[in-house]
C-alpha positions as CSV (number, residue, x, y, z in Angstrom):
1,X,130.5,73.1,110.7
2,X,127.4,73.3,112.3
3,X,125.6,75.4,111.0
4,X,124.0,77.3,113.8
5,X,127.1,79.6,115.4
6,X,129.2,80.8,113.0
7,X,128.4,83.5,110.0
8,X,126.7,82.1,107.2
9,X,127.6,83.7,104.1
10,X,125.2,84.1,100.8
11,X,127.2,83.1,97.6
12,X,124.6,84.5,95.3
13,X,125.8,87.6,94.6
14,X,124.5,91.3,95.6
15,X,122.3,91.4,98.6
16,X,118.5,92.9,98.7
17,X,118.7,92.2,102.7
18,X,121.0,91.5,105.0
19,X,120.2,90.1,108.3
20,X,122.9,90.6,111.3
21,X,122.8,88.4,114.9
22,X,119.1,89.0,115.1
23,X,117.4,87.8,118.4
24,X,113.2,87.8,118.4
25,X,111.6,87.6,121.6
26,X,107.8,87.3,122.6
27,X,107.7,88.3,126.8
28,X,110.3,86.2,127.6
29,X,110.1,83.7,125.0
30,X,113.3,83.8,122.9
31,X,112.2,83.2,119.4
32,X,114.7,83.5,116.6
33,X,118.4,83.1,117.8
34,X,121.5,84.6,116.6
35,X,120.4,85.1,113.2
36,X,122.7,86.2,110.0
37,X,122.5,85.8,106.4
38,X,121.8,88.1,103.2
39,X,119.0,87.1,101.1
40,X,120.1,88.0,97.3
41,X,118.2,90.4,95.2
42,X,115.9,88.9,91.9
43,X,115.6,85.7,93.1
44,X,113.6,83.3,95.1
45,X,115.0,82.2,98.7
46,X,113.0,79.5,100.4
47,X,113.0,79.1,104.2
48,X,112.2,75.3,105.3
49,X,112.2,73.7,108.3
50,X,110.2,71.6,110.7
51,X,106.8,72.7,112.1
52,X,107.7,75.3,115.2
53,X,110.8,76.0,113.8
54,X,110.5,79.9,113.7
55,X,110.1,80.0,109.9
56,X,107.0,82.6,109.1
57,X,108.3,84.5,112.7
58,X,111.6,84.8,110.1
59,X,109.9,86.0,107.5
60,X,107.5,88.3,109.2
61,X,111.0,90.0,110.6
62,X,111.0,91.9,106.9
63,X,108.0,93.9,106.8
64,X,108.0,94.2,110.5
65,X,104.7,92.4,110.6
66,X,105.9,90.5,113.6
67,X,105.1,94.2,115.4
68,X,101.5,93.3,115.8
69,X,102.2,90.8,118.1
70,X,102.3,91.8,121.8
71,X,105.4,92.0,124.0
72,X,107.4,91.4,120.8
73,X,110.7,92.2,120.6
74,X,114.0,92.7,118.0
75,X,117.5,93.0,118.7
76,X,119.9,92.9,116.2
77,X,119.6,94.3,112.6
78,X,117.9,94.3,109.2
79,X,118.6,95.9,105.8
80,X,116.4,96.2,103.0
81,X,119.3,97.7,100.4
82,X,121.4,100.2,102.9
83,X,118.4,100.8,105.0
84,X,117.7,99.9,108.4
85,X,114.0,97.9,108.7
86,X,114.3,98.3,112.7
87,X,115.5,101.7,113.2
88,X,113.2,104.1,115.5
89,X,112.3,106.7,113.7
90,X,111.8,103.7,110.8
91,X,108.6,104.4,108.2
92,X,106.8,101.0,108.7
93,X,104.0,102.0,106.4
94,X,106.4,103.1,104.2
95,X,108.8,99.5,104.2
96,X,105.1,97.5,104.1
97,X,105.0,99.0,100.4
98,X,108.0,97.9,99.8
99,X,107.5,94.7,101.1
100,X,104.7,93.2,100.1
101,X,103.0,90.0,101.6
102,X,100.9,86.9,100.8
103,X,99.2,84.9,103.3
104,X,99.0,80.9,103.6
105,X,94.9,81.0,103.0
106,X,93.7,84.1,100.2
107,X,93.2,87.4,102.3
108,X,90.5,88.5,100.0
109,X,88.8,91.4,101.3
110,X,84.8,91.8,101.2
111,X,84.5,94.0,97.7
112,X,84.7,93.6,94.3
113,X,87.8,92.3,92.4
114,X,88.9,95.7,91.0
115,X,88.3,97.5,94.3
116,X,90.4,94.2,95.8
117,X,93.5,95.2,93.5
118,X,93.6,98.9,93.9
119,X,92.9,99.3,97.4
120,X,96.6,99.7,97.7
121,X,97.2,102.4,95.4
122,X,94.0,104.3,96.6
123,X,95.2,104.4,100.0
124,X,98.9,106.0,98.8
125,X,96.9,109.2,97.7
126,X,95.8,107.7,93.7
127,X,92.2,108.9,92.8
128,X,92.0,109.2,88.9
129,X,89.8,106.3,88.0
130,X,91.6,106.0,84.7
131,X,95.3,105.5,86.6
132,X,93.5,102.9,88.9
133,X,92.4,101.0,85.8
134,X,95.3,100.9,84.3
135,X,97.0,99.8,87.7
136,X,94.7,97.5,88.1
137,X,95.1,95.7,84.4
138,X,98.6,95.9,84.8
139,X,98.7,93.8,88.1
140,X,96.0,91.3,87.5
141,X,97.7,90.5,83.9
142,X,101.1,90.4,85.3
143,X,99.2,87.3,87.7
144,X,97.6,85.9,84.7
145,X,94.4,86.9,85.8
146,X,93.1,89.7,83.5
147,X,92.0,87.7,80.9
148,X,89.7,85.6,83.1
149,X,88.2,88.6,85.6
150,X,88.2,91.7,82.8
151,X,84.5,91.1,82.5
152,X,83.5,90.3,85.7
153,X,85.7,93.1,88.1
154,X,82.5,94.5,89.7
155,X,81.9,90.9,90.8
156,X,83.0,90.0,94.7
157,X,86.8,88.9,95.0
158,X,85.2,86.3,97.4
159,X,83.5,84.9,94.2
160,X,86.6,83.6,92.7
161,X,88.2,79.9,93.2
162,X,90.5,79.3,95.6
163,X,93.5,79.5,93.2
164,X,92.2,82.9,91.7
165,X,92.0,84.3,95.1
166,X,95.4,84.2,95.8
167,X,96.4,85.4,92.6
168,X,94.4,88.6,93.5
169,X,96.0,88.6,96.5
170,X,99.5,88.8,94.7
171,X,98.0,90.9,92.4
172,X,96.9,93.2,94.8
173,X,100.4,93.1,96.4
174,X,102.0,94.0,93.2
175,X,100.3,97.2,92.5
176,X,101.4,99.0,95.1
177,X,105.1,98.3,93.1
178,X,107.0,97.2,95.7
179,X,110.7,95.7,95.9
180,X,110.2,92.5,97.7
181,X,107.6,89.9,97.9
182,X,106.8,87.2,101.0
183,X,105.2,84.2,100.6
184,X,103.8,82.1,103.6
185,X,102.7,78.8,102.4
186,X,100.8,80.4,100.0
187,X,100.4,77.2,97.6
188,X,99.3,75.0,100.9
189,X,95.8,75.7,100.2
190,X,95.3,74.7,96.8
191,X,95.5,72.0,93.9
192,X,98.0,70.8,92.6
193,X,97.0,72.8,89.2
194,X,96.7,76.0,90.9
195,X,100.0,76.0,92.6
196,X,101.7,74.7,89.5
197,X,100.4,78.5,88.6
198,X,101.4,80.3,91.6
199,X,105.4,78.4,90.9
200,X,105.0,79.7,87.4
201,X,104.4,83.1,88.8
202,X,107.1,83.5,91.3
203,X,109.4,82.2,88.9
204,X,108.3,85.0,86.5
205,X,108.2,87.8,89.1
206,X,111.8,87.3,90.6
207,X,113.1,88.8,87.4
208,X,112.2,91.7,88.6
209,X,111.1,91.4,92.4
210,X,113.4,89.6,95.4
211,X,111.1,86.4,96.7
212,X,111.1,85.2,99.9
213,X,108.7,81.9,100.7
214,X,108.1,79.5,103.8
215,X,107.0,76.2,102.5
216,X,106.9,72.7,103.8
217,X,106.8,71.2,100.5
218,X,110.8,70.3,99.4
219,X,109.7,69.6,95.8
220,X,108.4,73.0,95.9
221,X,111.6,74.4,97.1
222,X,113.8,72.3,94.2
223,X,111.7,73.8,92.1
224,X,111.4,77.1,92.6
225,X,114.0,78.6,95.0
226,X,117.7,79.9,94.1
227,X,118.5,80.0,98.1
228,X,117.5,77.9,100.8
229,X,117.7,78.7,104.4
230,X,117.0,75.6,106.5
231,X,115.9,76.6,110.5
232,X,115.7,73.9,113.3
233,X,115.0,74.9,117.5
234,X,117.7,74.2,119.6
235,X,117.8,72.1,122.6
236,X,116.1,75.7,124.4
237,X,113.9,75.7,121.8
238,X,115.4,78.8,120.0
239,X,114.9,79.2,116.2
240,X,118.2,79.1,114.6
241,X,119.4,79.0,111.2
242,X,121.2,75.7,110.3
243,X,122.5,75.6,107.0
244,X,121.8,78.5,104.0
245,X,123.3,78.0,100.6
246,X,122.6,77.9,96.9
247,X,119.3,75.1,96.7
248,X,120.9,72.8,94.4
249,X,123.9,72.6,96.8
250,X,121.8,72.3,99.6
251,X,119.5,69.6,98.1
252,X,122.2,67.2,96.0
253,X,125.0,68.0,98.7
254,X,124.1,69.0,102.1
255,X,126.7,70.5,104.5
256,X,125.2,68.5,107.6
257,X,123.7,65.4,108.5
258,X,120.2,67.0,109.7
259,X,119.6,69.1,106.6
260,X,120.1,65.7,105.0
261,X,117.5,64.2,107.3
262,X,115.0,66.9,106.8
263,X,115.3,67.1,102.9
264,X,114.9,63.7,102.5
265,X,112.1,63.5,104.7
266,X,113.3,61.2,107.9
267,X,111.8,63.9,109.9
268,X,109.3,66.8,110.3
């Protein structure tokens, strides 16, 4: 097997989105080729691959975020439960709640820390200060963050290191409640102590939430991933999905000799 044209099945159990022959196009560029997997629900799947590979364009396929870009273009189709993501008449502002996101660098907006957090929820019609508190305790503890900003959440979110930035950015995801989270190299940008925090945290949330990240780093994906989907560009320089399988198949017994090569790092 190959790898790249033939089904490729998820053996972790009940599916939070399934993915079926999707093709991603930018003009004429063809993107993402042929794409099909499910992505199980509670845990954390990790897409690797070389640089250029089509990995974040992957990701960005399940919150739709890939519509920003111009002249782009889906064929094929995307479930989130028994929902289509890429039907017409399809509530993008709605499936964005659901599907929350978290940038490689801390999108920390100009205001303060608690206006940072709630920003969500105010936006989805809550106005009683007291039900923004509480959302807003509630998210920035279930980051580990409470204890260290509960004094200080007039203060900037700007103000806050690195590390603390991007756990108000997950915070701040999480308190709009959504199902899903995605994670773009969010732990590229920071020390080594911070993103040992960040792995603590996903491995916490996929109890409850389904994880999707994009990361370069393979000790990372050992570490923290149930599922790993492994892309690679073809010689047209399509994005296609290699190998996907449970992570610790995929790391101590690869199906193929370039997921081997890429894992052990003899390449990209």
């Amino acid at each position: 097997m190959n790898g790249m044209d033939e089904r490729i099945s998820n053996p972790a159990g009940s599916a939070k989105f399934r993915v079926q022959e999707i093709n991603l196009y930018y003009g004429t560029h063809h993107a993402l080729g042929d794409i099909t997997f499910d992505i199980p629900v509670n845990a954390i799947t990790a897409i690797i691959g070389p640089s250029g590979c089509g990995k974040s364009t992957l990701l960005r396929l399940f919150n739709r975020m890939n519509d920003l870009i111009p002249e782009c273009r889906v064929d094929g189709q995307v479930f989130i439960g028994d929902v289509l993501i890429y039907e017409g008449d399809s509530d993008v502002v709605s499936l964005r709640r659901k599907v929350g996101m978290v940038f490689q660098k801390p999108n920390v907006f100009p205001m303060s820390i608690l206006d940072n957090v709630v920003i969500g929820p105010k936006h989805h019609g809550i106005t009683r200060k007291r039900e923004l508190a509480d959302i807003a305790e509630w998210s920035l503890s279930r980051v580990g963050l409470w204890d260290e900003v509960k004094d200080i959440l007039s203060k900037p979110g700007l103000s806050l290191q690195t590390g603390q930035q991007q756990r108000l950015c997950i915070a701040r995801a999480l308190a709009v409640k959504p199902e899903a989270l995605l994670m773009d190299e969010s732990c590229s940008a920071l020390d080594p102590v911070s993103t040992m925090k960040i792995e603590e945290l996903m491995l916490d949330l996929a109890k409850n939430y389904t994880i999707l990240i994009v990361t370069h780093n393979m000790e990372q994906a050992a570490r923290v991933s149930n599922m790993s989907a492994f892309m690679m560009i073809d010689e047209n320089r399509i994005g296609r999905l290699h190998e996907y399988s449970e992570t610790s198949q995929m790391f101590m017994n690869p199906k193929d000799k370039l997921t081997e090569d890429y894992i052990t790092g003899r390449f990209g």
